[in-house]
N, C-alpha and C positions, 0 to 999 in steps of 0.2 A: 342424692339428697334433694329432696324437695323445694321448691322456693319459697319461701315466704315474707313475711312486710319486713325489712330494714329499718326500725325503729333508731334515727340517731336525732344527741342534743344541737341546735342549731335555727337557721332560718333559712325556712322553706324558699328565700326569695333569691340564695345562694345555694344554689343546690352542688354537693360535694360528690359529683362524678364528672366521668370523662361521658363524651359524646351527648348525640339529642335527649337533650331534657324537658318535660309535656309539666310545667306547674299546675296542679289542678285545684281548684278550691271552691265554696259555693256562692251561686248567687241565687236572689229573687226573682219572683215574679213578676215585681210591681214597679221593677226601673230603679230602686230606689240603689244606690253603691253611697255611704257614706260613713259603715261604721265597720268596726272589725278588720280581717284580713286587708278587703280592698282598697283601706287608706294606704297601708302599707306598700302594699301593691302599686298603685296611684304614684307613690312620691319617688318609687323609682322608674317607673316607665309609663307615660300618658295616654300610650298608645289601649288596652285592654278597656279603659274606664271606657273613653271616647269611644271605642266599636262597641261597647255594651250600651252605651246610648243610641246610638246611631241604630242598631240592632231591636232595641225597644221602642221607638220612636218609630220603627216601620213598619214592627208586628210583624214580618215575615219569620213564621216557625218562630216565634219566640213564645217559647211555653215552657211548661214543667218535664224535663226529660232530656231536655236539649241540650246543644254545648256551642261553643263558639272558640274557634282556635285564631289567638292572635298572635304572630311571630314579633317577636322583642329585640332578640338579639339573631345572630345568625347560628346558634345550637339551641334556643329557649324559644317554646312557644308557654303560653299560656289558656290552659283551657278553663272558659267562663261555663259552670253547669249549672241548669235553673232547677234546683232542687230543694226550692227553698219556698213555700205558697204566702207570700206577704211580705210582713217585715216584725207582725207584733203575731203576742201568741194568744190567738181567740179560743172561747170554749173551754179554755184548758189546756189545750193542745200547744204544743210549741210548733213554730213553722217549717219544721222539718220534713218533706214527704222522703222516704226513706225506697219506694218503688222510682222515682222522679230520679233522686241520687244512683239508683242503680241501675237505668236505666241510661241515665249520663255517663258514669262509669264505663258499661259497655261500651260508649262510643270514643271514650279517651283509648279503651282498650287498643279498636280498632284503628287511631290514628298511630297509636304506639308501635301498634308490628308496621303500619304502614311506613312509619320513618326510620324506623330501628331505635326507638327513644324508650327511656327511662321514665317513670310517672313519679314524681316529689310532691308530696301537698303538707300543710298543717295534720290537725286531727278533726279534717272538714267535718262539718254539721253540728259540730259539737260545742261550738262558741254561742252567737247569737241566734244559731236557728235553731238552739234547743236538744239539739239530736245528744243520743247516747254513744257513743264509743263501740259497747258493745254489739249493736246494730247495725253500725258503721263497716267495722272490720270482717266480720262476714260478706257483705259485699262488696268490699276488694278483693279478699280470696276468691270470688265466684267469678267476677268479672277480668280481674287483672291479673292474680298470681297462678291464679291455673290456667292463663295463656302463656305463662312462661315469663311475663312482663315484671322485671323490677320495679321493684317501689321502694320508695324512701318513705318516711312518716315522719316529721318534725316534732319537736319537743322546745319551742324557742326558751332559751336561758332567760 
């Protein structure tokens, strides 16, 4: 049988497996961490907000496509991907770049087989950067479940 996405109810910041677990979820372009998942995120571990600043604030590779993994616990890393171009939705458009996410994606991929880690997120892109679901889920299948990579998807109660 095939792999495919793990859809369970819950929060993505407890993830309900054994062994390395990669939390993935999005961020901006613009520095800005203040609304959505990342307060969450924030109020349980300091460590992800603070290297996303520190990360922002040097400019090195911090762009749209990128990722940043910060270890929280000793099984939890958390990946920061900037797949997100702003904070508001100009033109029309919402801030979503959905090549930027899949291109992120890829590299959670590849930290995934690197640790033997499981990847858990929200239903990234789909809160405040606007993003559809259904554009989302196809590039987790391309990226992560036809490497063979577990995924969780959250549905927080």
């Amino acid at each position: 049988m095939d792999k495919q996405i793990i859809y369970v109810r819950g929060d993505a910041l407890s993830p309900m497996a054994k062994g390395i677990k990669i939390i993935a979820h999005i961020c901006n372009d613009a520095g800005g961490w203040g609304k959505g998942f990342v307060l969450a995120i924030s109020k349980k571990w300091a460590e992800p907000e603070k290297e996303y600043r520190v990360w922002y604030n040097s400019r090195d590779n911090f762009k749209l496509g990128e990722v940043q993994f910060v270890q929280v616990e000793p099984y939890i890393y958390i990946a920061n991907m900037i797949g997100q171009k702003g904070i508001k939705a100009g033109s029309g458009a919402p801030p979503i770049r959905y090549p930027a996410v899949e291109a992120s994606l890829a590299k959670v991929a590849e930290k995934a087989v690197e640790l033997g880690a499981a990847v858990h997120m929200p239903r990234i892109g789909c809160g405040l950067a606007g993003g559809r679901w259904e554009q989302i889920e196809p590039l987790i299948n391309r990226t992560l479940i036809n490497k063979g990579i577990d995924v969780y998807v959250y549905d927080y109660n």
